[in-house]
C-alpha positions in Angstrom: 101.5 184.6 37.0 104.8 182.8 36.4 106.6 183.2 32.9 108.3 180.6 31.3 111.8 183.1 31.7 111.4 182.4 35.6 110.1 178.7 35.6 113.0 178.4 32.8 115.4 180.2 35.1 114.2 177.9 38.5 114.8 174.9 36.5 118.5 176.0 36.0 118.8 176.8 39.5 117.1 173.7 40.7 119.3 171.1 38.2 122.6 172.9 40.0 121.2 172.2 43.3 120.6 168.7 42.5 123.4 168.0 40.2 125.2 169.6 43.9 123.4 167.2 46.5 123.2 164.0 44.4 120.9 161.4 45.6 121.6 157.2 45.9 119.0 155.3 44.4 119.2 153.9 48.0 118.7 157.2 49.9 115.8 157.7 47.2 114.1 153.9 48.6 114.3 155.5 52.1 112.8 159.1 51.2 110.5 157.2 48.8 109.0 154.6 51.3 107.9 158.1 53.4 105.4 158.7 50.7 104.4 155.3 50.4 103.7 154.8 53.9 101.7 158.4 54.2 99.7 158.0 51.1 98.9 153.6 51.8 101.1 152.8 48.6 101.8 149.6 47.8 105.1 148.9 45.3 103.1 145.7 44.2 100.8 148.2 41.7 98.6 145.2 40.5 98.7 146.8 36.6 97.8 149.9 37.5 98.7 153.0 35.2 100.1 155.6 37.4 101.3 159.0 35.8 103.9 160.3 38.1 104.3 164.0 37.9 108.0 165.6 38.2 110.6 163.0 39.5 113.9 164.6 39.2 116.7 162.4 38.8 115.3 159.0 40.7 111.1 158.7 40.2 109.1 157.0 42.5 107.9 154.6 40.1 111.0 153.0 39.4 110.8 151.1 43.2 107.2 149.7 42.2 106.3 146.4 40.4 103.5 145.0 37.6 102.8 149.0 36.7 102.2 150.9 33.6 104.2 153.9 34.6 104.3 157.4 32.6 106.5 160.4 34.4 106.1 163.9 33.0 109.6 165.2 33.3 109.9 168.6 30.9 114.0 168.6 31.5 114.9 164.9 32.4 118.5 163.9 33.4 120.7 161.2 32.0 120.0 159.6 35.2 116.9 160.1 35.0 116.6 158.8 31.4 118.8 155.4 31.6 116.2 154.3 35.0 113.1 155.1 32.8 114.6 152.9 30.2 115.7 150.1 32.5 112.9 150.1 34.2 109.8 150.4 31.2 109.0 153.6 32.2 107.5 156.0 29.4 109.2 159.0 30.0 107.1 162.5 28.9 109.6 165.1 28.2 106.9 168.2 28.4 105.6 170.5 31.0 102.5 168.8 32.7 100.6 172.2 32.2 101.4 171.0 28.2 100.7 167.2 28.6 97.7 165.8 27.3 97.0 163.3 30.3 95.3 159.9 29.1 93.1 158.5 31.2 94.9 156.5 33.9 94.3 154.8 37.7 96.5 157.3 39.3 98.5 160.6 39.6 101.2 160.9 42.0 102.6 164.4 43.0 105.1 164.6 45.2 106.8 167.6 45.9 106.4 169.3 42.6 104.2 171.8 42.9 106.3 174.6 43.6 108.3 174.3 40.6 105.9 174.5 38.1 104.2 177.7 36.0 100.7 176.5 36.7 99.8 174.2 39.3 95.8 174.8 39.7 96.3 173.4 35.6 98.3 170.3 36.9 95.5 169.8 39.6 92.6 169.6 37.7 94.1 167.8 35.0 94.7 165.0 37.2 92.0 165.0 38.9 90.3 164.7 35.4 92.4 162.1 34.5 92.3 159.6 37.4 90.4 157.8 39.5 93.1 158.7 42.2 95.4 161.7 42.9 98.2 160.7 45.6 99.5 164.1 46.9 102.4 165.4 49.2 103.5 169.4 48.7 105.4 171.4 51.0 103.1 174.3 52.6 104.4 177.7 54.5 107.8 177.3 52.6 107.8 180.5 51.2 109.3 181.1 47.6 112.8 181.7 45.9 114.8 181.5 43.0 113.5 177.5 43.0 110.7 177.4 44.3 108.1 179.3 42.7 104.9 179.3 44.6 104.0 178.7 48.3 101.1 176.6 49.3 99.2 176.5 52.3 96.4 173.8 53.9 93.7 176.1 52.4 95.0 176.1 48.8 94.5 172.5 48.6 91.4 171.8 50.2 89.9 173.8 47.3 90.8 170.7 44.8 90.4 167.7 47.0 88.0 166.1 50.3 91.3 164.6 52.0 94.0 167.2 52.8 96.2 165.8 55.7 99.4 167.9 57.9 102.6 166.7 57.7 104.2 168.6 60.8 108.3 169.8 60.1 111.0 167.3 61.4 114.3 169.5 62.5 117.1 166.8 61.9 115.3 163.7 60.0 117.6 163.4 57.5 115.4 160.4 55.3 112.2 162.2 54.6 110.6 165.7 54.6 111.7 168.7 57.3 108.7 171.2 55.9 105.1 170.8 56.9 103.1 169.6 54.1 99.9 168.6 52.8 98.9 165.7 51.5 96.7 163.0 51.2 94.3 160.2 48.6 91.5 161.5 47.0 89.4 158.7 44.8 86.7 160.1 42.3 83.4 160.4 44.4 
């Protein structure tokens, strides 16, 4: 069991290392249309509400069009919080495990999972939630003072029918170097 001391001390660690290797919001389009393409996202959302879980500094949502977007961001930077507000983007300033999650079309989760206290809570409360939970996690990364847990293909075909491998990329510099899992899972 995590405690809030460690996910509070991660979060430190993990706002150096990004506050270290800044991000462009056009390196962020790149590494963004990666997940797109995997998980069949279209930017034009067509008015869907789309709770997007954990975006760091530069949130998914922010390259889409005619959405209702809500992130859950517990320690949002300024960057973070000036694209939220230029781009309509209700910004939830609590853990997810915390967050009451309305009911919405979708829940995106990209590579948050290891940075949170609870992430079987964050699971099932979006499966709850949504008619659609849009998932890519690092598996077989192993843990440190960031990243708390460490996933594998198993752990997630215990919440969801379509669990997918994302095999490591040595030297691709635009989009994951970790094997992953991920995939779409629609309410049966």
């Amino acid at each position: 069991m995590i405690t809030l001391e460690t996910w509070e001390n991660a979060q430190f660690h993990e706002r150096k290392w990004h506050d270290k290797h800044p991000l462009a919001r056009e390196q962020a389009e790149v590494y963004y249309q990666g997940y797109f393409d995997h998980l069949d996202i279209d930017r034009d959302c067509k008015g869907k509400t789309i709770i997007e879980i954990g975006s760091a500094d530069i949130p998914a949502l922010s390259f889409c069009e005619n959405v209702k977007g809500i992130i859950i961001e517990p320690l949002p930077s300024e960057k973070l919080l000036q694209t939220a507000k230029e781009k309509g983007i209700e910004l939830v300033k609590l853990r997810a495990e915390d967050y009451y999650f309305p009911k919405v079309d979708e829940v995106w989760m990209f590579n948050i999972l290891q940075h949170v206290i609870n992430p079987e809570v964050i699971i099932q409360k979006s499966i709850v939630a949504s008619n659609c939970v849009r998932f890519f996690e690092p598996i077989e990364f192993g843990t440190d003072r960031m990243h708390l847990h460490n996933f594998t293909m198993e752990y997630f075909k215990q919440f969801f029918q379509d669990v997918r491998r994302y095999e490591r990329h040595e030297g691709l510099e635009t989009f994951h170097k970790h094997q992953c899992a991920y995939g779409v899972n629609y309410k049966l």
